[in-house]
C-alpha positions, 0 to 999 in steps of 0.5 A: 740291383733291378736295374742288372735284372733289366739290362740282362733282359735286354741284352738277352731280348736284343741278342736273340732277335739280332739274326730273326730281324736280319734274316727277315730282311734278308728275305724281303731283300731276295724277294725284291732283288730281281727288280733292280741292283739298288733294291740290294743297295737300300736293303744292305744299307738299311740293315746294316742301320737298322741292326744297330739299335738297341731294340728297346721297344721290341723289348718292351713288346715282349715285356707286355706279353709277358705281362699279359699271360703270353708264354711263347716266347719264340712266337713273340720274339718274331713278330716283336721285330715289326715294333723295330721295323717301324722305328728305324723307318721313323729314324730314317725320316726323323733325321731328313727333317733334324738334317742330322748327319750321323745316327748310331755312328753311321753316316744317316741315309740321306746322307748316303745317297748323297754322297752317291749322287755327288759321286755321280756328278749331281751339283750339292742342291740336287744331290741333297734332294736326291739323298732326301728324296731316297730316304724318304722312300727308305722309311716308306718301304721300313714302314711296310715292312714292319706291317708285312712283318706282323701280318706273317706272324703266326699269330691268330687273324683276330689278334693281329686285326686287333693289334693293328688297331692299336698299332695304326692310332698310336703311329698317327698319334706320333705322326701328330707329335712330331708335326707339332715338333716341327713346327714348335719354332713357327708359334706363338704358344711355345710353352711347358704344355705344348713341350708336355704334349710333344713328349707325350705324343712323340715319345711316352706314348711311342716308346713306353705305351704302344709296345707295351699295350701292343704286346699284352694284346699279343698275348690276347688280354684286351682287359681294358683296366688292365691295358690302362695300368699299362698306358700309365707305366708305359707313359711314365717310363717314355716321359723320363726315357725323352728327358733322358734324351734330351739331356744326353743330346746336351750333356752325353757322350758323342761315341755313345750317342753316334751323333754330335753333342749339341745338334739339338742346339743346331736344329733349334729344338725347344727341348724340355730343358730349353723350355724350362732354362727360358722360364727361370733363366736371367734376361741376359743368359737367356740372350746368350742362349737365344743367340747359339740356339739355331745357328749352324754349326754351334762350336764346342765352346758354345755347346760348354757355354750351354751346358753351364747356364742349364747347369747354373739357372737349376734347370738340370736338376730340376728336369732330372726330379721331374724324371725322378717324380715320374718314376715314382709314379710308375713304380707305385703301379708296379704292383696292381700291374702283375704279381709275378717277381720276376716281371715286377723286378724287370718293370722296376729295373726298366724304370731305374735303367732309364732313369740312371742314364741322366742321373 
């Protein structure tokens, strides 16, 4: 099954990078230490965060040198771990804005500092503005790091100036995403399209698109054809991989998450399956809906409520054919993409990996 071919792809991707990200940090860590013990401190529990992803996009990096002609794979597999980099730093300040508490089974950064800040005696409101205040900073040194990262690369100067292009607009496009995202319960126009733009912005175009595109041009290949080829695979496999999100953030396991099923009910967020349940739904179900949406803490009874008037109104299944469609979409390119075997199995079995996990 392709799906088998791609998960061994990035299982042994996450495998072989786990000690090059380490080491980097560790690194950077040195380099810093003498500034003050708590430059140990941020980097220790960065790290230790940070290692725990599943390095998804630095896949997808490799993946689109691959697709590009690049064939150094230990020269891709260093400087991928930039892509990862930016991410945990994004995760960092992702979870101050939700207030989430706990991301890949790890109290969330603010959180840390928090504690640290009680533990000093610091009253609950300025604790919290100090683990606030400190992760923010956290993501702003991730960020750096990330750009320190792809500019020690061994990569030739015209190739990392011209993935620094690529890499700046698509990180500003997602910083526009996620603004929109935030700001979703201030408007008036909170709709499929708005939601559509979101996704596309803050999700397909970060986690399918950029590391792809990135990759190739790694590789050297600039083709603009080529690169567009890439942009409608990467943008179809990000739309279903945010579906995907949204639906285990409702209906997943809270182990396998590292966080709690029904926080995005918590934040209030207006995911695609809100969005939709709220076209179809009944008046009085979009009532009961309305009133646990937001409120803090939603109990276990009110997440099953839920779940079962997703469920009933015909919106879980129907989200789930969107993703399907999606997928569709995208293995209809595989071919015009690359004619090698193996990477048209790997591009199927990434499609059908993300997929499976909300089927």
């Amino acid at each position: 099954m392709k799906e088998e071919i791609a998960k061994e792809y990035l299982t042994e991707y996450a495998n072989s990078t786990k000690d090059i990200f380490l080491a980097f940090l560790k690194e950077q860590n040195q380099k810093y230490s003498q500034i003050d013990p708590l430059v140990d401190l941020i980097f220790n529990r960065f790290a230790k965060l940070a290692a725990k992803g599943k390095r998804f996009r630095g896949a997808l990096t490799q993946l689109g040198y691959e697709l590009g002609g690049g064939e150094d794979i230990d020269a891709i597999r260093d400087v991928s771990i930039f892509i990862e980099l930016l991410h945990a730093g994004l995760l960092v300040h992702d979870d101050v804005m939700d207030r989430d508490e706990f991301r890949r089974g790890l109290p969330t950064m603010h959180k840390q500092f928090k504690l640290d800040a009680i533990n000093a005696g610091l009253d609950e409101s300025n604790a919290s503005h100090y683990g606030e205040s400190m992760a923010i900073d956290v993501g702003d040194l991730a960020f750096y790091l990330s750009w320190d990262s792809l500019m020690q690369s061994n990569f030739s100067d015209s190739v990392k100036i011209a993935v620094a292009r690529h890499y700046s607009e698509y990180v500003i496009r997602t910083a526009f995403g996620q603004a929109l995202d935030v700001t979703a319960n201030l408007r008036n126009d909170v709709a499929a399209d708005l939601a559509n733009k979101i996704l596309q912005l803050k999700t397909a175009e970060y986690t399918g698109v950029m590391p792809l595109v990135i990759g190739a041009v790694l590789a050297g290949k600039y083709d603009d054809e080529f690169l567009q080829l890439l942009r409608q695979y990467g943008l179809a496999l990000g739309w279903v991989f945010q579906v995907q999100d949204d639906i285990l953030g409702l209906f997943g396991d809270e182990q396998a998450l590292g966080k709690p099923v029904g926080s995005d009910l918590e934040e209030g967020k207006m995911t695609l399956l809100m969005l939709k349940f709220f076209e179809v739904a009944r008046d009085e179900d979009k009532k009961i809906v309305q009133s646990i949406l937001g409120k803090s803490p939603v109990t276990r009874s009110e997440v099953n409520k839920v779940r079962e008037l997703i469920k009933k109104s015909g919106v879980y299944d129907l989200v789930v054919k969107m993703g399907k469609e999606q997928t569709t979409k995208a293995l209809q390119l595989i071919p015009q993409i690359t004619r090698n075997k193996r990477l048209q199995d790997i591009l199927e079995g990434m499609l059908q990996f993300v997929f499976n996990r909300i089927n």
